[in-house]
C-alpha positions as CSV (number, residue, x, y, z in Angstrom):
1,X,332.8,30.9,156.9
2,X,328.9,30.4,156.9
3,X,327.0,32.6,158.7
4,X,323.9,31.3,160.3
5,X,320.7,33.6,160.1
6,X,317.8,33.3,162.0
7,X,314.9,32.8,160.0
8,X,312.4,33.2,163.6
9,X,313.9,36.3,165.1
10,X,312.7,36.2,168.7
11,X,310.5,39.4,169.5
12,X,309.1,41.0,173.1
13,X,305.9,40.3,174.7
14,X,305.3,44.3,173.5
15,X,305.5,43.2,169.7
16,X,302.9,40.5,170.3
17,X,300.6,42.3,172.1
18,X,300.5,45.0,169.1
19,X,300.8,42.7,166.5
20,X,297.5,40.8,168.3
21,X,295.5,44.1,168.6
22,X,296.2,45.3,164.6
23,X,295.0,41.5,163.8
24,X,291.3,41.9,166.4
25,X,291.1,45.7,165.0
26,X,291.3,43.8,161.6
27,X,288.8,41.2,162.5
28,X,286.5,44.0,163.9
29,X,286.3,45.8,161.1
30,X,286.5,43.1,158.4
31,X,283.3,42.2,160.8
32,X,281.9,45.1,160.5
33,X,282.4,45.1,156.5
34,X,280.5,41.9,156.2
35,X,277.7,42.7,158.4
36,X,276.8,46.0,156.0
37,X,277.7,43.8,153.2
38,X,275.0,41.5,154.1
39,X,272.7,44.3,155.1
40,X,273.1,45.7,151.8
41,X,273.2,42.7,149.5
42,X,269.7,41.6,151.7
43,X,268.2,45.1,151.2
44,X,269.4,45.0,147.1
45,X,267.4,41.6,146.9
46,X,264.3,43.0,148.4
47,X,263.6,45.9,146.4
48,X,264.3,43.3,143.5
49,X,262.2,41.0,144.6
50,X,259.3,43.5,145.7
51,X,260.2,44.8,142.1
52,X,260.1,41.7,139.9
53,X,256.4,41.0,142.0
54,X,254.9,44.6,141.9
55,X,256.0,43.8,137.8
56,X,254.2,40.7,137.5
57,X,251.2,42.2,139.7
58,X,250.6,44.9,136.9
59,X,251.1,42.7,133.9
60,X,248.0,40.8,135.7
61,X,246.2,43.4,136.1
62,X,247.2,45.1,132.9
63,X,245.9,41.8,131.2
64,X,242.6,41.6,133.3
65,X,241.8,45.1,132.5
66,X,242.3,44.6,128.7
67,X,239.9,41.5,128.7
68,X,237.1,43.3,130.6
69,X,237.9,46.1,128.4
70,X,237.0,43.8,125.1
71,X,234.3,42.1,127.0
72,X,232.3,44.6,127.6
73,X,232.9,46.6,124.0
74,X,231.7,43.3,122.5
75,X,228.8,42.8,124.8
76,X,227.5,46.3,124.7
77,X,227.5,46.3,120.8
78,X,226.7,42.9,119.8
79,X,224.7,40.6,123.3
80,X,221.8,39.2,122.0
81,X,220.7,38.6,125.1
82,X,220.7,42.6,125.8
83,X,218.6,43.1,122.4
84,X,215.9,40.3,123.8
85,X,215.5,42.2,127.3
86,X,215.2,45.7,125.5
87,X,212.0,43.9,123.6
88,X,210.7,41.8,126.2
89,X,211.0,44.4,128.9
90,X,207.4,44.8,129.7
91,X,206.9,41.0,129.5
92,X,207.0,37.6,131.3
93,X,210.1,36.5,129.2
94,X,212.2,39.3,130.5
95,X,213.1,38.0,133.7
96,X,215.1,34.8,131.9
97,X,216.5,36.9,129.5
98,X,217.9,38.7,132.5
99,X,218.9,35.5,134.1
100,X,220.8,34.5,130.7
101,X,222.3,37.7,130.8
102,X,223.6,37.6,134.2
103,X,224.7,33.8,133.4
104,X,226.8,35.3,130.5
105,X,228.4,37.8,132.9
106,X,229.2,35.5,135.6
107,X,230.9,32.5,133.4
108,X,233.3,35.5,131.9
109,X,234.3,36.3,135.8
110,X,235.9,33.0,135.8
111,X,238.6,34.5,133.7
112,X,239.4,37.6,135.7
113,X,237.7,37.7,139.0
114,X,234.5,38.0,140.3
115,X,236.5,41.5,141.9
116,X,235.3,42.7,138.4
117,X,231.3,43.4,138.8
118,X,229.1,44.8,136.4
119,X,226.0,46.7,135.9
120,X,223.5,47.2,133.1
121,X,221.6,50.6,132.1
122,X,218.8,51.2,129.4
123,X,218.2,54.5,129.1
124,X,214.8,54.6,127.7
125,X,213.6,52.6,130.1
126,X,215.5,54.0,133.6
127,X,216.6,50.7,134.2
128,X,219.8,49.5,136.3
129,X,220.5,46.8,137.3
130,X,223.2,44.3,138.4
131,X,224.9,42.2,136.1
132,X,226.7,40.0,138.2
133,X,226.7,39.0,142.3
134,X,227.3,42.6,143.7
135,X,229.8,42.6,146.4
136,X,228.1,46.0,147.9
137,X,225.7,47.1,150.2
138,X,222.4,48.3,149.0
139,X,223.0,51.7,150.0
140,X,226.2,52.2,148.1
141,X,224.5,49.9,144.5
142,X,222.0,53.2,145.1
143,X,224.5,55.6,145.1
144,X,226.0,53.6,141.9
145,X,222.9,53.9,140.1
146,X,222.1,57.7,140.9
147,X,225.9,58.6,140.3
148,X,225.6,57.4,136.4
149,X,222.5,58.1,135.6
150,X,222.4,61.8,137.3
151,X,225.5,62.6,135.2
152,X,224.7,60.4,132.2
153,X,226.0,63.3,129.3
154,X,228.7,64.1,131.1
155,X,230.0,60.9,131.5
156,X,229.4,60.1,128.0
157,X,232.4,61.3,126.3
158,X,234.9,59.2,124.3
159,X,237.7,59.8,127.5
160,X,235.3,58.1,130.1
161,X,234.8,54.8,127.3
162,X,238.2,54.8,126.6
163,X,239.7,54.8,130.3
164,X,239.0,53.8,134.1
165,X,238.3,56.4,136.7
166,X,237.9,56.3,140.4
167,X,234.8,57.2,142.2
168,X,234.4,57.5,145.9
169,X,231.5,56.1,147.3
170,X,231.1,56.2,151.3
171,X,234.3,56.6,151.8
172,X,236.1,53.4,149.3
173,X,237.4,54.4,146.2
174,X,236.5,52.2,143.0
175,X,237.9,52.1,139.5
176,X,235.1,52.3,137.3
177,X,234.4,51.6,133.0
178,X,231.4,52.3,131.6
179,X,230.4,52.3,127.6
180,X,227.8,54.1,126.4
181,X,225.7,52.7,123.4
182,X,222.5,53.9,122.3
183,X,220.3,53.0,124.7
184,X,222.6,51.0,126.8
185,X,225.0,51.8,129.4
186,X,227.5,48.9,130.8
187,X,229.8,49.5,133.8
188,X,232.6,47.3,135.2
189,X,233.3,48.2,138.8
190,X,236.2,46.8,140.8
191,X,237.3,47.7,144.2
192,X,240.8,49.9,144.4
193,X,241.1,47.3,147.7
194,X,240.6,44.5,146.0
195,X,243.2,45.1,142.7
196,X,245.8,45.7,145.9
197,X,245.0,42.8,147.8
198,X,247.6,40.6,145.9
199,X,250.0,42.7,147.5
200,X,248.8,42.3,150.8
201,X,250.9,39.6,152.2
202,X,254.2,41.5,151.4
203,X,256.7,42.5,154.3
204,X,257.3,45.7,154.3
205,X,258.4,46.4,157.7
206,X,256.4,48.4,160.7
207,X,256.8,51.8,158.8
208,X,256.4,50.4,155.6
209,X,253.2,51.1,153.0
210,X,252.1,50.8,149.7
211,X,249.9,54.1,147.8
212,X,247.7,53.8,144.9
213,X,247.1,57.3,143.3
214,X,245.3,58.4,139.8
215,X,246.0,61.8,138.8
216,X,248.1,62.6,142.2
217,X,245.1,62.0,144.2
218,X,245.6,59.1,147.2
219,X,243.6,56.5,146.3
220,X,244.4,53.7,148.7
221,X,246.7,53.1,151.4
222,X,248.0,50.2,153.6
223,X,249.8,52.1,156.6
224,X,247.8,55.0,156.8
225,X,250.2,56.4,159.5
226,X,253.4,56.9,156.9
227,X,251.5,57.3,153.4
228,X,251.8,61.0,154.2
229,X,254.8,60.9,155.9
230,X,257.9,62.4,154.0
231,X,260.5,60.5,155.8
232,X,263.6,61.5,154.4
233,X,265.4,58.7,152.9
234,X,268.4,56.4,154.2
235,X,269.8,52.9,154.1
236,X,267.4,51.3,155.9
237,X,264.5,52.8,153.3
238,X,263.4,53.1,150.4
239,X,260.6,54.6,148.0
240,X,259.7,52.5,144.8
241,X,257.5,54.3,142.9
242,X,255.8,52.9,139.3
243,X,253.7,56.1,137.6
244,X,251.0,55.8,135.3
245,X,252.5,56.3,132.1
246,X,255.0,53.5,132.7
247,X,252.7,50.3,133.9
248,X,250.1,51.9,131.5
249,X,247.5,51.3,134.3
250,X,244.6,53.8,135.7
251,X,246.6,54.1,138.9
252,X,250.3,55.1,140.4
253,X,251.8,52.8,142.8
254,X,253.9,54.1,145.6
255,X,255.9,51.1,147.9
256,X,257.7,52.6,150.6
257,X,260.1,49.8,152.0
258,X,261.2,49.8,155.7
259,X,264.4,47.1,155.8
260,X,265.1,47.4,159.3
261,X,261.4,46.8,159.8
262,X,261.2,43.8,157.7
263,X,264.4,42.5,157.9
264,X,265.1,43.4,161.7
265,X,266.7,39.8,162.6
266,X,268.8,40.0,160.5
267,X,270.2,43.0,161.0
268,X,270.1,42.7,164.7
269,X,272.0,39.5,164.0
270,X,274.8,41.3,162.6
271,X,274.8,43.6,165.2
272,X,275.0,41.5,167.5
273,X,278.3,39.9,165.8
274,X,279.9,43.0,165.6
275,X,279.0,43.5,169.3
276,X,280.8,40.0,169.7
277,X,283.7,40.5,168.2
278,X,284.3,43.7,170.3
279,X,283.8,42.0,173.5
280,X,285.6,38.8,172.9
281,X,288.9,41.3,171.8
282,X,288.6,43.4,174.9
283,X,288.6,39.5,176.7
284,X,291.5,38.5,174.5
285,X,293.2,42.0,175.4
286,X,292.9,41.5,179.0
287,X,293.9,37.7,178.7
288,X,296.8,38.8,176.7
289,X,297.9,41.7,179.7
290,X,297.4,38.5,182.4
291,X,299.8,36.1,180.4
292,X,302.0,38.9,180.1
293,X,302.2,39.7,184.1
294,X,301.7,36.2,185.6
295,X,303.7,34.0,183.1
296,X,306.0,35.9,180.7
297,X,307.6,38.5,183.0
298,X,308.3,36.1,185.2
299,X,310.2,33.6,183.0
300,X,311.8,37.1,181.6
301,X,313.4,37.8,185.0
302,X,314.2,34.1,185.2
303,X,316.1,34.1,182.3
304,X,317.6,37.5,182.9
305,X,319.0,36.0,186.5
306,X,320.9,33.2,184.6
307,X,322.0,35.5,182.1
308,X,323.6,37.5,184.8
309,X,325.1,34.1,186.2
310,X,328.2,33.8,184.1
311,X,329.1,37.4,184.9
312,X,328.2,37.9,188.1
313,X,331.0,36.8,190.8
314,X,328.5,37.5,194.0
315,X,325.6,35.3,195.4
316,X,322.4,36.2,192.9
317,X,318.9,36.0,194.6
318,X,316.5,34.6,192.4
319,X,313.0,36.0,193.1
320,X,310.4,34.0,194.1
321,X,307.9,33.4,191.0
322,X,304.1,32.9,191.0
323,X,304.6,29.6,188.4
324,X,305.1,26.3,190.8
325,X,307.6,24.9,187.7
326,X,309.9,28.3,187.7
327,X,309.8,28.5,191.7
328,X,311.1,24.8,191.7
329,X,313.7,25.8,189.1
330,X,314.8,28.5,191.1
331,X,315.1,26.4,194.2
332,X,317.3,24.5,192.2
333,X,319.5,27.0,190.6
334,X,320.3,28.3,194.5
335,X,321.2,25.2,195.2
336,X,323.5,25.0,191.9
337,X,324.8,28.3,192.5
338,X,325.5,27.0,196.1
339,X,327.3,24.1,195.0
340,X,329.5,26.2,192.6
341,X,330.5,28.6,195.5
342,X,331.6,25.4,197.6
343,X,333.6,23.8,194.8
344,X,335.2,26.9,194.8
345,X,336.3,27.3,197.4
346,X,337.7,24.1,198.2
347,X,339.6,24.0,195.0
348,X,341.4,27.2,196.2
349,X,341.9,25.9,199.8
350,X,343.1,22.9,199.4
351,X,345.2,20.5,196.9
352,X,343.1,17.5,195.3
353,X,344.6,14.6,194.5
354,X,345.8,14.6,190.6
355,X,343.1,11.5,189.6
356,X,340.6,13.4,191.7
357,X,340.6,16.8,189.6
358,X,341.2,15.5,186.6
359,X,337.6,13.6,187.6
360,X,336.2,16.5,188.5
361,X,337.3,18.3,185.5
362,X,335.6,15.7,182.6
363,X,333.1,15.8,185.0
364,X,332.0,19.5,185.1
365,X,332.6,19.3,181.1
366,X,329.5,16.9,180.9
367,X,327.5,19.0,183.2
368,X,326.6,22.0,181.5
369,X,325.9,19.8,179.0
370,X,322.8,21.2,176.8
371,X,320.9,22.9,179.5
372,X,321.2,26.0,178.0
373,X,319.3,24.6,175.2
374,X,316.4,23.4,177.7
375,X,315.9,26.4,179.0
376,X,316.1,28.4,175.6
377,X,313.0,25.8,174.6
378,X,311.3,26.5,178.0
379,X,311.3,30.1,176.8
380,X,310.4,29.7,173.2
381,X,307.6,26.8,174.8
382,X,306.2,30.0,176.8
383,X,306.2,32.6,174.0
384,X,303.8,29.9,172.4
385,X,301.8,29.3,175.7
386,X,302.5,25.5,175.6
387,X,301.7,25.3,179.0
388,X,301.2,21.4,179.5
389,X,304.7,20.8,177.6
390,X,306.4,23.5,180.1
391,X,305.2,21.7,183.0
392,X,306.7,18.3,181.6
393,X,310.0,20.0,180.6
394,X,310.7,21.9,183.8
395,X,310.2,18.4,185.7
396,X,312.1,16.5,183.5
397,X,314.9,18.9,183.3
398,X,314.6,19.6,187.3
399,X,315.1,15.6,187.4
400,X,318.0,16.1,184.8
401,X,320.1,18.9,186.7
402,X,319.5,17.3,189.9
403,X,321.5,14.1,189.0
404,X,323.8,16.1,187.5
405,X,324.5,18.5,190.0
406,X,323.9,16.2,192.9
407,X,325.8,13.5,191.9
408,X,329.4,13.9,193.0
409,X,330.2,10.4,193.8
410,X,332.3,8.3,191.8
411,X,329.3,5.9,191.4
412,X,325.6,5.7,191.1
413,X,323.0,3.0,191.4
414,X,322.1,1.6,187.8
415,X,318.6,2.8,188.7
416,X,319.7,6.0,189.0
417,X,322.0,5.8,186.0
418,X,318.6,4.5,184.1
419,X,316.1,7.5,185.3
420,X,317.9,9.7,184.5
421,X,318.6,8.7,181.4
422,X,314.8,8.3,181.5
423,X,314.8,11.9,181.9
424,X,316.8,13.0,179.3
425,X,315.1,11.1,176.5
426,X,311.9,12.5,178.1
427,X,313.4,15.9,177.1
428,X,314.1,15.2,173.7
429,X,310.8,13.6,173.4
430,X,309.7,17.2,174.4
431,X,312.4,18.6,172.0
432,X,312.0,16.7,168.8
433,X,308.5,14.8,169.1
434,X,308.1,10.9,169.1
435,X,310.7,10.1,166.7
436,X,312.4,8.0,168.5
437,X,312.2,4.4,170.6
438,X,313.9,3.1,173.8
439,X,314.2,-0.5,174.4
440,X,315.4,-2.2,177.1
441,X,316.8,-5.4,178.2
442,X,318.0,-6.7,181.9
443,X,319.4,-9.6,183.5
444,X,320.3,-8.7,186.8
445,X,319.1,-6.3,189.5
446,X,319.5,-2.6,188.9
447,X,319.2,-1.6,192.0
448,X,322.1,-4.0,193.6
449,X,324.9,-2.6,191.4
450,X,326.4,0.4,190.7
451,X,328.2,2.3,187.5
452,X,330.5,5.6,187.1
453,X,327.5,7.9,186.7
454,X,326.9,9.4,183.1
455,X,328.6,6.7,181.4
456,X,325.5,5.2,179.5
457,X,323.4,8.5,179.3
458,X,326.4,9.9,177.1
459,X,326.7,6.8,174.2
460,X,322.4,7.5,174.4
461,X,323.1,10.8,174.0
462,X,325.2,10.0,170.9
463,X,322.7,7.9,169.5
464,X,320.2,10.9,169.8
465,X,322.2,13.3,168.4
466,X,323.6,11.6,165.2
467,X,320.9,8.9,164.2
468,X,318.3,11.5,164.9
469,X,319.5,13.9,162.6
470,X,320.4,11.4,159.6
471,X,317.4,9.0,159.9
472,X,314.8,9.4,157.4
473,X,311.1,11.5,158.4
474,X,309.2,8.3,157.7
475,X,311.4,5.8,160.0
476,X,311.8,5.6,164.2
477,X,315.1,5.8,165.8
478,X,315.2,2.3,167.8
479,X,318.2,2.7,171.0
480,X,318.3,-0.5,172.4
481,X,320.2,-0.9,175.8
482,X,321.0,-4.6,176.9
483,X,322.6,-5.4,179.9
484,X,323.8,-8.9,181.1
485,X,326.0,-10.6,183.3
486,X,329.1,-12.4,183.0
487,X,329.4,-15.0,186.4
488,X,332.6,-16.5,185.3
489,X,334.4,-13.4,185.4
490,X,331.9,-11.3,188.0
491,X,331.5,-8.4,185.2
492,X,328.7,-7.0,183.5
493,X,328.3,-6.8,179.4
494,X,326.6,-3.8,178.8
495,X,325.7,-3.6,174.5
496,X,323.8,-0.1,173.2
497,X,322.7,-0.3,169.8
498,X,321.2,2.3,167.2
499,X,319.4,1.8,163.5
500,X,321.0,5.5,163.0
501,X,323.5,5.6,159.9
502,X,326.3,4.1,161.8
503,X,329.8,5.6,162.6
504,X,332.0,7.2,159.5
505,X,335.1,5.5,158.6
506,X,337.2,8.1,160.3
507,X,336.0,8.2,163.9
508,X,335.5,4.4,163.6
509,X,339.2,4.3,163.0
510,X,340.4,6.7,165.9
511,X,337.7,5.0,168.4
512,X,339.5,1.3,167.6
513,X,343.0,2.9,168.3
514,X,341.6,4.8,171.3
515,X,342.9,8.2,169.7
516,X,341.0,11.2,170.5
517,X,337.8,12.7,168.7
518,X,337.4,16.6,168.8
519,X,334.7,18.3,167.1
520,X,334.9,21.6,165.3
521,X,336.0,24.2,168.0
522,X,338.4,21.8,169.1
523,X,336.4,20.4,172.3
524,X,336.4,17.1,173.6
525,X,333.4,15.2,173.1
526,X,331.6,12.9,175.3
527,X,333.3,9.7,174.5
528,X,336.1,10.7,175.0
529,X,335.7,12.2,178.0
530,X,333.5,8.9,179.1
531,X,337.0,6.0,178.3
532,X,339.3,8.1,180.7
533,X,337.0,8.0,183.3
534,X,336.9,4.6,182.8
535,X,340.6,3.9,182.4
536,X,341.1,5.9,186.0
537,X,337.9,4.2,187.5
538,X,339.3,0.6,186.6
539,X,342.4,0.9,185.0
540,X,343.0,-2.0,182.7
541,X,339.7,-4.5,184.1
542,X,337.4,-2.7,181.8
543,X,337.2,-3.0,177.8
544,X,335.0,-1.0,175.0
545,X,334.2,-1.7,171.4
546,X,332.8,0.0,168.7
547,X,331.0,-1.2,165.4
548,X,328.7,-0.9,162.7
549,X,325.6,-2.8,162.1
550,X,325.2,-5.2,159.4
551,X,323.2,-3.2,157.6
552,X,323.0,0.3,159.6
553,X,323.4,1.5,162.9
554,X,326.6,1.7,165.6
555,X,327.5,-0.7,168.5
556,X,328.6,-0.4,171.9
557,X,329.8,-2.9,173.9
558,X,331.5,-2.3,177.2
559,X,332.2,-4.5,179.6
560,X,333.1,-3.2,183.2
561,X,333.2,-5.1,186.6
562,X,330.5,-5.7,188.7
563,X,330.4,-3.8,191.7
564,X,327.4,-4.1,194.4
565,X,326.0,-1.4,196.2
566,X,327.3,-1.2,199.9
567,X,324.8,-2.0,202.6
């Protein structure tokens, strides 16, 4: 004996609703996780990028420093045009010489920057002068010119020609190189604001800066409001700081980096995510908790009250439910419930005829027919909140259980017989997707005759359930029904046909000779159940074939008498 397992064990709403607030906890933090991951990688790629640039920065400067450096060692020593002014000092050719000079000075500034200015001195003579386009004011070239000359041995010394040195002259620092020889003096000046200003346009945030220093003095700043501020350091700062010895350079450079400053969109963008994601799970929680009160406890209570149906031998009140669908269903189910007590009773208080209980047996045993499953698939369709195809299902299988139920007469309206077989291919639509094709074919009025009810739903029925299940993914199941008249002999030729994989040799056999079919448990099944009803409905005026297609498929052709629907 094989014993099925179910692979989809069916849990409570209680394991969902846990299982859904691990997955958003998850989500939160593998939010979260991102969002510093971001934060971090961004502020990793700025201090590389503000490193790679400061680098390149000082390599320029470095390399400008080094030309002015040979420049003015070559000029100092070897100008001509220096020489010619020294001679001609007293005369009318000293002011082109001086011109010259200054021409000399000025095409060199092309290569570094005219940020670089220089200044000539002759000793002998107490003459300074500019070399190039000053970028001063007259006050501070005076201060210049005083400042050398009034400490003229002390700066002479083989440190001060070898190295720049800052000055401070009303209150702006300059880096300064002066060489000493003979009877001239040659300075370079540049600005300590103008070898930063390349570094001007970086962001650093609100709080951040950037400090020159020489020797540990403060040279320069660009935030003057956090150079001296030792603000201890976190993740959202940091201090970059490239000393003397290794840029090789006559100043320090400090960059203090704010990232929330300079980066502040994006981290309040991923804050804002994170913020996000918490609200939209404390939504899903409370959507969750609604579902749970409004559409899953009630179908819960439904399907406790029918599982209390079998064993329960007194009246069962089904509660009203807040879902239009269940309410419906419940109606219904009172009405079965209703029905049941009746039959019931008159079954115990009074003595049917034999033909009429044996009718009302095979009847009842094609009743219960699969509505257990429909409202095991109503369940599973609410677990899955499939709300459109509950609607569709309870109405079709309302439909469904009201013919059923309802219909207690020995015959129905071929309409009838046709919606509600309508109905149940509607639910397996809903059941097993559009796998499947019904065609039909009339030639009379279906509303002007009448059939034993349930006779064609139950060879559809066996169409469904064998062809459906041996047909090939790729291919439709096509049910054809085809009904036609014979006038000659005032009958009707009813034919259903199937492209399923036909009947098996066996059951072909015992359908022929009319013996009976039982499946495993030993139950009747459906058409059998279907020929004695006809055989006590008309006895020997009826006749029923069965056959295989040419190629696949069974065939059903029954032919029964015409009867008219009474006025």
């Amino acid at each position: 004996m094989v014993r099925s397992i179910d692979k989809n064990p069916s849990r409570s709403i209680n394991y969902y609703l846990k299982v859904l607030l691990i997955i958003m906890v998850i989500i939160l933090l593998i939010n979260m996780f991102i969002s510093m991951l971001t934060i971090s990688i961004t502020r990793k790629q700025s201090i590389e990028t503000i490193t790679n640039t400061v680098n390149l920065y000082m390599e320029n400067v470095r390399t400008n420093l080094k030309a002015v450096d040979h420049f003015m060692i070559w000029t100092v020593v070897h100008e001509p045009l220096i020489e010619e002014m020294e001679e001609n000092m007293k005369m009318d050719e000293f002011p082109r010489d001086l011109t010259n000079f200054r021409t000399r000075i000025i095409d060199f500034q092309y290569s570094t920057g005219k940020e670089f200015q220089f200044f000539l001195g002759l000793k002998r003579e107490s003459f300074f002068t500019n070399a190039s386009p000053i970028k001063l004011p007259y006050q501070d070239y005076l201060q210049i010119k005083n400042y050398f000359f009034s400490k003229n041995d002390s700066l002479h010394t083989y440190e001060n020609f070898s190295t720049w040195k800052a000055i401070k002259i009303n209150g702006a620092f300059y880096f300064y190189h002066l060489l000493s020889y003979e009877n001239r003096i040659f300075v370079c000046l540049v600005s300590a604001e103008d070898l930063l200003k390349p570094l001007e346009n970086f962001n650093l945030g609100r709080n951040g800066s950037i400090v020159m220093k020489q020797e540990r003095r403060t040279i320069l700043t660009t935030n003057q409001s956090t150079a001296n501020d030792a603000a201890s350091y976190d993740f959202f700062t940091s201090k970059l700081r490239f000393q003397e010895k290794q840029t090789l350079l006559p100043f320090s450079l400090q960059i203090n980096v704010d990232h929330f400053g300079a980066f502040k969109h994006v981290v309040i963008t991923q804050f804002i995510l994170i913020l996000a994601t918490i609200v939209i799970s404390i939504i899903l929680f409370f959507i969750l908790v609604y579902i749970k009160n409004r559409l899953i406890f009630p179908i819960q209570k439904f399907s406790k009250n029918l599982s209390e149906l079998n064993n329960s031998t007194n009246m069962i009140d089904f509660e009203s439910s807040s879902i239009v669908e269940l309410e419906q269903a419940n109606t219904q189910f009172k009405n079965l419930i209703q029905e049941i007590k009746k039959l019931k009773i008159n079954i115990y208080e009074q003595e049917l005829e034999k033909k009429k209980i044996e009718m009302d047996f095979l009847r009842l045993q094609i009743k219960p027919h699969f509505y257990i499953n429909c409202l095991s698939s109503i369940h599973s369709m609410a677990e899955m909140q499939m709300f459109a195809e509950i609607k569709k299902m309870s109405i079709a299988t309302s439909r469904y259980f009201r013919y059923l139920f309802q219909t207690n007469l020995h015959f129905v309206s071929l309409k009838r017989e046709l919606d509600h077989i309508h109905d149940y291919l509607a639910i397996q639509q809903l059941l097993h997707g559009p796998t499947f094709q019904f065609e039909t074919s009339f030639a009379l009025d279906v509303g002007e005759v009448q059939i034993p009810p349930l006779i064609l739903q139950t060879f559809i029925e066996n169409s469904i359930k064998h062809g459906h299940s041996a047909i090939n993914d790729e291919d439709t199941l096509i049910i054809s029904l085809n009904i036609s008249t014979l006038k000659a002999e005032q009958k009707m030729n009813i034919t259903i046909k199937d492209n399923g994989p036909g009947y098996p040799s066996d059951i072909l056999d015992k359908l022929e000779n009319q013996l009976p079919i039982s499946e495993i448990n030993g139950r009747q099944i459906g058409i059998n159940n279907v020929i004695q009803r006809l055989q006590m409905l008309y006895g020997n005026s009826f006749s029923i074939s069965f056959s295989n297609g040419i190629e696949s498929g069974t065939i059903v052709q029954l032919v029964i008498p015409t009867q008219l629907m009474e006025e």
